[in-house]
C-alpha positions in Angstrom: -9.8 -3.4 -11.6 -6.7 -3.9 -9.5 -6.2 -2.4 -6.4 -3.0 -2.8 -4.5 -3.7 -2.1 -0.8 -0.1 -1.1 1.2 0.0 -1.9 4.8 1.6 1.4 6.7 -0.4 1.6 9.8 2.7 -0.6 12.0 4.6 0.7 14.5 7.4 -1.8 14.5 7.4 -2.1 18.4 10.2 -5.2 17.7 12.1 -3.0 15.6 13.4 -1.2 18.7 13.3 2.4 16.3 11.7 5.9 17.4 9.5 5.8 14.3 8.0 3.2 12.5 10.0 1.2 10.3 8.4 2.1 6.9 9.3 5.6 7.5 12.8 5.5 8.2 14.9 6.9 5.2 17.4 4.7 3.4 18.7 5.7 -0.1 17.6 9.4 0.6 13.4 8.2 1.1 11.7 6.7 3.6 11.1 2.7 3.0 7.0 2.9 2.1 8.2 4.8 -1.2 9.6 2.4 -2.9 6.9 -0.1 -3.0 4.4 2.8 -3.9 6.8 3.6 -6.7 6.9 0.3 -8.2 2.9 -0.1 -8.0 2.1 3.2 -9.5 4.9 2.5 -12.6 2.4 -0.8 -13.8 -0.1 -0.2 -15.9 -1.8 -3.2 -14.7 -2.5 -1.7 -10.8 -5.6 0.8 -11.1 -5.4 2.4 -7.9 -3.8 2.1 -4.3 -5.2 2.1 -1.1 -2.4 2.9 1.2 -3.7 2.3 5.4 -2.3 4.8 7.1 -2.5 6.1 11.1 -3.5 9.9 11.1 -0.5 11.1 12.7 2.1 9.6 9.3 -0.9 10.8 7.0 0.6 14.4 6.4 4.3 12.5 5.9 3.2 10.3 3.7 1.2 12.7 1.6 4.0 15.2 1.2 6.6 12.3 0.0 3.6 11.2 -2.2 3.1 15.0 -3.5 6.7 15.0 -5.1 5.7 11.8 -7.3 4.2 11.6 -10.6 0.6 10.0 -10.0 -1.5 9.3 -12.7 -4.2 6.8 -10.8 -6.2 7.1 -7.3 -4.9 7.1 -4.5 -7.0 6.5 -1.5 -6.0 6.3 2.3 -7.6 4.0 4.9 -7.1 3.7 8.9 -5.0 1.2 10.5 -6.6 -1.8 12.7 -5.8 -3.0 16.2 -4.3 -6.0 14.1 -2.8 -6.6 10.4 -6.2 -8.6 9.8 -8.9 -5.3 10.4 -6.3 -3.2 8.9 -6.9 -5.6 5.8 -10.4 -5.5 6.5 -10.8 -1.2 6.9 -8.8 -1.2 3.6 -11.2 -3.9 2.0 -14.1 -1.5 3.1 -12.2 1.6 2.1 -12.4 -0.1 -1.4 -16.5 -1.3 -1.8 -16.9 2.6 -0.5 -15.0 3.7 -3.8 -16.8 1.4 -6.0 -14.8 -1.7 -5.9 -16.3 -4.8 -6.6 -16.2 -8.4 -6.1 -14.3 -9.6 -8.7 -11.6 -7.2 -8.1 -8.1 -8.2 -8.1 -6.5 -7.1 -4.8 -2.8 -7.2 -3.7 -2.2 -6.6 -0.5 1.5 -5.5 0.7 3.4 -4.3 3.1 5.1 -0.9 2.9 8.5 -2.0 5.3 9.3 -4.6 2.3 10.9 -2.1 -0.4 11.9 -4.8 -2.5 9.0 -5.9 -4.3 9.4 -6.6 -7.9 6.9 -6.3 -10.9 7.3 -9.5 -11.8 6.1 -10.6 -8.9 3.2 -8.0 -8.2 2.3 -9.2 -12.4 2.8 -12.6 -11.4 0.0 -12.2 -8.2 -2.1 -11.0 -10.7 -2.0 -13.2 -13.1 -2.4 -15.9 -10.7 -5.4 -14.7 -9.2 -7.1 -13.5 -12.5 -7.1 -17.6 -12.9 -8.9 -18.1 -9.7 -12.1 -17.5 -8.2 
């Protein structure tokens, strides 16, 4: 299975901003969509596991609820630091079946412009690894 896990639990405190980063809109959405958009359109992600604080969770829902979704989506709570936010979604994951030879792609929901040939490519790569 491959899971990719999107980091939206920052507050971009250096971004100087009233909300975090990954929520402000540009192109009429907010940022974390369009990374969510280009993982649900591959066939080759399973699932997402998006880390998300509790007060965004209702936002982040309702701009997911306009989307066509045809995998699981599954939510996980951000950590003190980008590390146990890895880590909660990592658990968030074993606690929906995953497994150890799962292929997990971990990104960040402020960088919009991520490509599927590089998400494939991540894949690929690590599918040749142990």
């Amino acid at each position: 299975m491959n899971i990719a896990v999107v980091l939206s639990g920052g507050v971009g405190s250096r971004f100087g901003a009233t909300i975090p980063k990954q929520y402000i809109e540009v192109g009429g959405k907010p940022i974390f969509l369009y990374c969510i958009e280009t993982f649900l359109e591959m066939s080759s992600i399973d699932a997402l596991n998006i880390c998300v604080a509790d007060e965004w969770k209702e936002f982040v829902e309702e701009h997911l609820s306009a989307l066509t979704i045809d995998k699981p989506i599954y939510f996980s709570q951000p950590g003190e630091t980008r590390q146990y936010t890895i880590y909660n979604a990592l658990r968030s994951i074993r606690k929906r079946g995953g497994e150890d030879a799962d292929i997990v792609i971990i990104h960040d929901a402020a960088r919009p412009l991520v490509s599927t040939a590089l998400i494939q490519s991540c894949i690929d790569n690590c599918a040749g690894a142990d």
